[in-house]
N, C-alpha and C positions, 0 to 999 in steps of 0.2 A: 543753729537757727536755719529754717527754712526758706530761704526766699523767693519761694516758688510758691509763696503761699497768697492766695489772693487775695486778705488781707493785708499785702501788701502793696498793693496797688489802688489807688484811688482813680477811679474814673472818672475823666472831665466830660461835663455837658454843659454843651454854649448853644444847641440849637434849637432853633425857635418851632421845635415837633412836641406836643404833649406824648403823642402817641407813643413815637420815637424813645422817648424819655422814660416810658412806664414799660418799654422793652427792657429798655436796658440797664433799668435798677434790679429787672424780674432777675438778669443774668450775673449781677456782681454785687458783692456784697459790701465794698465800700464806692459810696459815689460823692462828687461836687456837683452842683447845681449851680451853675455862674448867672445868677439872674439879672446881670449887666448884659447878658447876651442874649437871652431869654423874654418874654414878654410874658408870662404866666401867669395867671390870675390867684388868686390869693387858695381860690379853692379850689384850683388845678393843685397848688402847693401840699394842701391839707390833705388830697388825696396820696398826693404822692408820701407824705409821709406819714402816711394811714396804714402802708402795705410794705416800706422798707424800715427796720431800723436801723441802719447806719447810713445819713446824707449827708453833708456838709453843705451848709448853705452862704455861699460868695457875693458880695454882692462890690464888682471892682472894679473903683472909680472914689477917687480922695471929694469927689464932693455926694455929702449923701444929704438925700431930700428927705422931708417930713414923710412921703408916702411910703420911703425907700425903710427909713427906720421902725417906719408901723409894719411894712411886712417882714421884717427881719425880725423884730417883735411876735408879730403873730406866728410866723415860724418856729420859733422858739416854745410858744402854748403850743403848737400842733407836733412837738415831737423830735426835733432837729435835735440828730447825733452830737453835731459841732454848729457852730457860726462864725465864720472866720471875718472877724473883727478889723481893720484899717487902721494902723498906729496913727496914719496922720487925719485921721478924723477928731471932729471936735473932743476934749476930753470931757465934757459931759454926757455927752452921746455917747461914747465909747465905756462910762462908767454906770450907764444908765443900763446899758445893752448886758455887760459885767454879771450886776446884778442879778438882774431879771435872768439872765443864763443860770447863775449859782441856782437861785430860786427853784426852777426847772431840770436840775440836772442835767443840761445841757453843756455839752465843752465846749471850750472858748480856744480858739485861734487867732492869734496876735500877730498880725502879717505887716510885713514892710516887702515893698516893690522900687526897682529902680529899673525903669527899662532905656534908660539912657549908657549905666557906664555903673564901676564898680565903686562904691565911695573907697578911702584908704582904711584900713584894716581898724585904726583906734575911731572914728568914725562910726562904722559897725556896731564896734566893742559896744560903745555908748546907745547905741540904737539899739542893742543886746538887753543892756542892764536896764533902759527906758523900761523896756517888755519885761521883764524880768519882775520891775517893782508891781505891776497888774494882774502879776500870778495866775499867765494864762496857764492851760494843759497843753499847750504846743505853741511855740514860737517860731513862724516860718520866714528866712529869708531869703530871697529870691532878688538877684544883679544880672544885669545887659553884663556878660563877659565880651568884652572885646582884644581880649588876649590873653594868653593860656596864664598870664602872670595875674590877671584878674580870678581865674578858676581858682587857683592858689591860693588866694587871699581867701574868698567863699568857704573852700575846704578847710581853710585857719581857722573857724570861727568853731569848729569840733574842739578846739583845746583850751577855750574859752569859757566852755560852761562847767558849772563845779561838778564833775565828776570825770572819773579818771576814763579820757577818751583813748584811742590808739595814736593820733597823732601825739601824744603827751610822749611817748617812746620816740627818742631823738633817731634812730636808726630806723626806725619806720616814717617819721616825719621829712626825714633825708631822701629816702624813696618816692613818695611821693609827691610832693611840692617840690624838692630841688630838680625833679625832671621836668616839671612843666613851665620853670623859668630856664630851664636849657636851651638856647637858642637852634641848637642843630633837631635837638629831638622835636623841638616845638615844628621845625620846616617837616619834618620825617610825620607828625601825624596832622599837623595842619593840612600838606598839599593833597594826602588824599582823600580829605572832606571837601577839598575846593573841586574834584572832580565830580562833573554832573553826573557820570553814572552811578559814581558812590553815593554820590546826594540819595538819590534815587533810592537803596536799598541798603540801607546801612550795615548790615550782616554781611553781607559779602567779603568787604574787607576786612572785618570778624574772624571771616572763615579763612584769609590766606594766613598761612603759617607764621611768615617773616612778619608778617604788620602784628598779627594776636601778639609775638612775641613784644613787640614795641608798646602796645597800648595794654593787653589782659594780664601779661606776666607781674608788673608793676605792682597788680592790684592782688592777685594771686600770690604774690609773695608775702604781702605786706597786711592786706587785710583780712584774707581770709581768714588766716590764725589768730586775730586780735579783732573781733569783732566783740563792741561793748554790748552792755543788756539793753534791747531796746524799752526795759520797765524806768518810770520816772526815779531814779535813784540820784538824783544830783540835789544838790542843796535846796534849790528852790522847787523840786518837782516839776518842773514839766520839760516836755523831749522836743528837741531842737528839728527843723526842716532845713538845712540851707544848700541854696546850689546856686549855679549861673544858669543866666536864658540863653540862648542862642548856639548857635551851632555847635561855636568853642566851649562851650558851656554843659552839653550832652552828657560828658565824662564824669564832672561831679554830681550830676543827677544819678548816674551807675553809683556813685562813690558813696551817698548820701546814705544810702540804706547799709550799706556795710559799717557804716560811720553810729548808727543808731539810728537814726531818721524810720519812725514809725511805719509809714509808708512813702513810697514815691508818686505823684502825679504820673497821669499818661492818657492819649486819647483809646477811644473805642476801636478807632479804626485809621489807616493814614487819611489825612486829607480833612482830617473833623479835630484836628490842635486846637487846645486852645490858649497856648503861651507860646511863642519862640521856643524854638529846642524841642520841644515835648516829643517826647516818640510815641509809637502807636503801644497797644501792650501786647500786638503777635511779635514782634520785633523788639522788644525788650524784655522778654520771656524768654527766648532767643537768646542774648545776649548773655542773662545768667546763667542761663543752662550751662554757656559755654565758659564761664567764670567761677560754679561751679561746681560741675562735672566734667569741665574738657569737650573735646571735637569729638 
């Protein structure tokens, strides 16, 4: 599997540039449209999905309004790859939306957001199978990690769904979630993210030997060789998203795509995020190069 493939990356846009926007779907072939961020008019929308086919249309905020659900609607007539749907939205709303996607050929993304803190793992589970009964084409969940034992938990939820993941191998499951509840290794990759120059350029510390060896080899041993099919092959057919937000959180967005996870989020450029954690995609292209093919 290639992961240098740009179908593997989904580009986020939160900015309120039409112009901006009809650049930079010219340039990638999977985009998000955050229209919580966005002010767009219905037939700015219709244009935009006139000339790309693959957009996923967001619209994220747990309370959605009557005009919220006519354009998410009318998106759906106009062409929308996906419509990534809010588990805590009304369930009639959410079954009405359901539909009308099936109808359309439209895929459905069944998202749950915690930007507070990680729930506990059987919590999840249940927020798994809620999704699960909906029979979206992707189920994404996405946690405020506030400690690499929370990333852990996120990256659990790969052994959860019916089909045989890599964490399901106890000696790869051993690798890696027992290092990220290791207290010494947790200080060994936690302090050099608290450094602002590291902040800064996240590659760097990538690049030094001793640290790749602490954060890429983990992942290099363990998943490179057991990476599952990203095709919907699990009992209920469809492919799981799950990672942490925030800085702690970065590792299982790397981990997610090796895990199955169809594509990863990521902005256009640094400085235009539009989640905690998100990296840019020159810097996260980067990363796998160097996970793999080496330095």
């Amino acid at each position: 599997m290639n992961l240098l493939e740009k179908e593997k990356y989904c580009i986020c846009y939160g900015n309120n540039d039409f112009t901006e926007f009809m650049d930079i779907i010219k340039k990638y072939p999977l985009v998000e449209l955050r229209l919580d961020k966005c002010n767009f008019t219905i037939e700015q929308i219709k244009e935009a999905l006139s000339t790309h086919s693959k957009i996923i249309i967001t619209y994220r905020s747990k309370f959605l309004s009557n005009e919220i659900m006519d354009m998410l609607i009318q998106s759906i007539n106009y062409g929308a790859a996906y419509i990534d749907l809010y588990i805590e939205w009304d369930s009639k709303a959410i079954n009405t939306l359901i539909k009308h996607a099936r109808t359309n050929n439209t895929n459905i993304i069944l998202s749950y957001h915690n930007f507070i803190e990680t729930p506990a793992i059987n919590e999840l589970v249940n927020i798994l199978r809620n999704c699960e009964g909906l029979a979206p084409d992707i189920i994404k969940i996405a946690c405020k990690a506030n400690s690499f034992k929370d990333t852990a938990t996120i990256i659990s939820l790969y052994t959860k769904i019916n089909y045989t993941s890599p964490l399901e191998n106890k000696d790869l499951k051993q690798e890696i979630i027992s290092p990220l509840e290791n207290k010494d290794l947790k200080q060994e990759i936690i302090s050099p993210l608290e450094n602002e120059d590291l902040k800064q350029e996240i590659i760097s510390p990538l690049e030094n030997k001793d640290l790749k060896q602490e954060i890429i080899s983990p992942l290099e041993r363990g998943l490179k060789g057991c990476v599952i099919n990203n095709n919907k092959t699990n009992k209920n057919k469809y492919q799981l998203i799950a990672f942490s937000m925030g800085e702690l959180g970065k590792i299982s967005r790397l981990a997610s795509l090796f895990l199955g996870a169809p594509f990863i989020y990521t902005s256009y450029e640094k400085g235009k995020e539009t989640a905690d954690g998100q990296m840019d995609i020159v810097s996260l292209k980067k990363i796998i190069e160097l996970l793999e093919y080496g330095s």
